[in-house]
N, C-alpha and C positions, 0 to 999 in steps of 0.2 A: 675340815677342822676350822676352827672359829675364829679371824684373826684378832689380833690382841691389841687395841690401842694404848701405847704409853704416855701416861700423860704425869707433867709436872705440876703441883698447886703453889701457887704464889702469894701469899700475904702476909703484911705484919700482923695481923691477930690470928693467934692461937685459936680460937675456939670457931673462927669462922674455915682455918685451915680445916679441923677436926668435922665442923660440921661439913664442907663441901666432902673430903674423902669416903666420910660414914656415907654418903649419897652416892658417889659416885661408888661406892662397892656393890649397891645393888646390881649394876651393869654388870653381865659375863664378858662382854666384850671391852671392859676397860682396866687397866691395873692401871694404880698410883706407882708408878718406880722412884718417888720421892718429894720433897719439900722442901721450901724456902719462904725465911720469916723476913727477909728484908730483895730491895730486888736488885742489890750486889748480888747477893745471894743467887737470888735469882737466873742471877746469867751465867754464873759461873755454873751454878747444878745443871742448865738447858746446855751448854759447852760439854762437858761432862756423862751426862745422860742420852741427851740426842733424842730428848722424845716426840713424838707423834706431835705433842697438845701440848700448850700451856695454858692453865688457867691464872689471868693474871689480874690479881687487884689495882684497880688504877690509883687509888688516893694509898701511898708509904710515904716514907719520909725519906731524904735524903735521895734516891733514885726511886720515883712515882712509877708505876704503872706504864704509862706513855715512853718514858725514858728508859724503860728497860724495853722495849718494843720497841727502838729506836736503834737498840742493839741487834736484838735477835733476828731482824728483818735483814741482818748485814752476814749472819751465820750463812756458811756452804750448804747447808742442811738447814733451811727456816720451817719452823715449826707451827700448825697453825693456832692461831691467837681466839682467846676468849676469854673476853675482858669483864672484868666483875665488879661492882660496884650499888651505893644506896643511891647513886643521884645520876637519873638517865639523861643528865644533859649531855653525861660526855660523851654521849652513845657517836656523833658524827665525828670528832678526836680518831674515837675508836675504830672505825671503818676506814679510816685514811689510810691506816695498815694493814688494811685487807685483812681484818678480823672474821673469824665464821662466824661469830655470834659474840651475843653481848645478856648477859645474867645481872639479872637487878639482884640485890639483896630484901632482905633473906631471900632463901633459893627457893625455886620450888618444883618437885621432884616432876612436874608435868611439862614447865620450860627445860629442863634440866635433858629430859627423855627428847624432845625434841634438837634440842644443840648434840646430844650424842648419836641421834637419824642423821644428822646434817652433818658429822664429823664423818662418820661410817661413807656418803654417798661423797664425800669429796675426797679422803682417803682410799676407796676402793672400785670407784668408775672407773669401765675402763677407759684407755686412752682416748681410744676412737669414738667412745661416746662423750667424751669428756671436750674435743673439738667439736660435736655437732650437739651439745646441750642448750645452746644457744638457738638454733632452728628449733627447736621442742617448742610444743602448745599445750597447753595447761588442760588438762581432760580433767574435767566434773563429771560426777553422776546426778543427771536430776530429772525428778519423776519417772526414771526405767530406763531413761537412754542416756548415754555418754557424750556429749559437746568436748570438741577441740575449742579453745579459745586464745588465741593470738593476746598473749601479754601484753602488747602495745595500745589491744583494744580496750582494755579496765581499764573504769577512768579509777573506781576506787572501790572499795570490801567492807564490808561492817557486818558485825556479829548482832543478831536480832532474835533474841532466847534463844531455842535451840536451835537455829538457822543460821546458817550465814549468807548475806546476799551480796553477789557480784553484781557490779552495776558495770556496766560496757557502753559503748558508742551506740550499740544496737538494740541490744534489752538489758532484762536483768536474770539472774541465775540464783535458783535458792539450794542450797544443797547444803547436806548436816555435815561435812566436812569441818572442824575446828577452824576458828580464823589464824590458828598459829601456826597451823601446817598449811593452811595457802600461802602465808604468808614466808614458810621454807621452802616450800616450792619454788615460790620467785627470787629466790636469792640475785640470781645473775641481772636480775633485773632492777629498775627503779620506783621502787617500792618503798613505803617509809610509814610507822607506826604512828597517828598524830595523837592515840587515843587508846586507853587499852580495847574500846570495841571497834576500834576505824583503822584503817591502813591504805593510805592513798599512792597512785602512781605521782611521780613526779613530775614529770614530762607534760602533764596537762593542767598545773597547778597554776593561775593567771594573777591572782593577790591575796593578800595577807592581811588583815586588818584588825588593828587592837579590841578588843572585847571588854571584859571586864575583869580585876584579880589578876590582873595577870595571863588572860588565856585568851585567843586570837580565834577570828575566825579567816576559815580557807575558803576561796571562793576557786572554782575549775572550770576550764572552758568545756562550754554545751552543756553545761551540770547550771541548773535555777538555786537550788537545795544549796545551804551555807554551811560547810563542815566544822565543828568545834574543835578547835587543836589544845590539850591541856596545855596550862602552862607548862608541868615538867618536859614537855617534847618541845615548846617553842622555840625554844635557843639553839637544839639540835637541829631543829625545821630548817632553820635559817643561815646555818654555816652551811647545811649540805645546798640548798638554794641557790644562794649568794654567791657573786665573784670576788 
């Protein structure tokens, strides 16, 4: 039998409440057990409800987003966070609470399917793998054979038409894998979107340097090649970065 994730939607607009539910009913594995238009609301229906999820809009008024995730994080029972919003600066905000995922506005039913793979694998692993998910190495398929690849080794992922290529310490890896589900993949790891076709480790990232408009470029250590960080991910870049 198929288990059932419950999950709570949280926003002051109506129409975006309506549009996230009508999507999330596609899912058999998820029911909506309820709503909240403000995010008083909000913690009082997750108090109440006890759900699995909450989908929660970051910009309300009077308690935001952030502020009611300041609450729920304090529940006996904390439920995991997925925070939704039109402006991905606040995507590093977001992960400070150990959010599973983070949904730009409007939605889109392919991120959307991905955040509920990644709700299912952290809700339903079991224990004993859930202590040793950390030892795990990223296995690709490319040209017929399967490569374990040690996460620590990408320096950084980029989507190149229908390919995606890993760049590593060692080589590079082309495989048709989507770069959104590499990029679920490595969750436990330090991994960071700068671009919707780039996604760089952290850990090897050496400076930052202004560009033009607003958008910077990354430079990585043993990487020659200068990554372009849009501006909307720059501010985010730089709080998860910074001390």
């Amino acid at each position: 039998m198929e288990q059932v994730i419950k999950v709570l939607v949280v926003d002051d607009e109506r129409y975006s409440r309506d549009e996230l539910k009508y999507l999330l009913g596609k899912f058999s594995s998820v029911e909506v057990v309820g709503e909240a238009g403000s995010g008083e609301e909000g913690v009082m229906k997750a108090i109440q409800l006890q759900p699995d999820v909450v989908f929660l809009d970051v910009e309300m008024p009077k308690l935001n987003g952030m502020e009611v995730a300041k609450s729920l994080v304090k529940l006996k029972r904390v439920p995991l966070l997925v925070f939704a919003t039109a402006y991905p600066q606040f995507a590093a905000e977001a992960f400070r609470y150990e959010a599973i995922d983070y949904l730009v506005k409007p939605y889109d039913i392919e991120q959307l399917q991905e955040t509920i793979k990644r709700i299912e694998r952290t809700l339903y692993i079991p224990n004993n793998i859930e202590q040793t998910k950390h030892a795990g190495k990223l296995a690709i398929e490319s040209k017929g054979e399967i490569h374990y690849i040690e996460p620590k080794d990408i320096l950084y992922m980029y989507r190149d038409e229908k390919v995606s290529r890993i760049m590593t310490k060692r080589r590079e890896y082309e495989v048709k894998t989507p770069l959104k589900e590499l990029e679920s993949r490595l969750i436990p790891y330090s991994f960071f979107r700068i671009h919707k076709s780039y996604v760089v480790n952290l850990q090897g990232v050496s400076r930052l340097s202004p560009w033009f408009n607003g958008a910077y470029q990354l430079e990585m250590e043993g990487v020659t090649e200068k990554l372009y960080v849009s501006r909307n991910y720059v501010k985010a870049l730089r709080a998860i970065l910074e001390l």
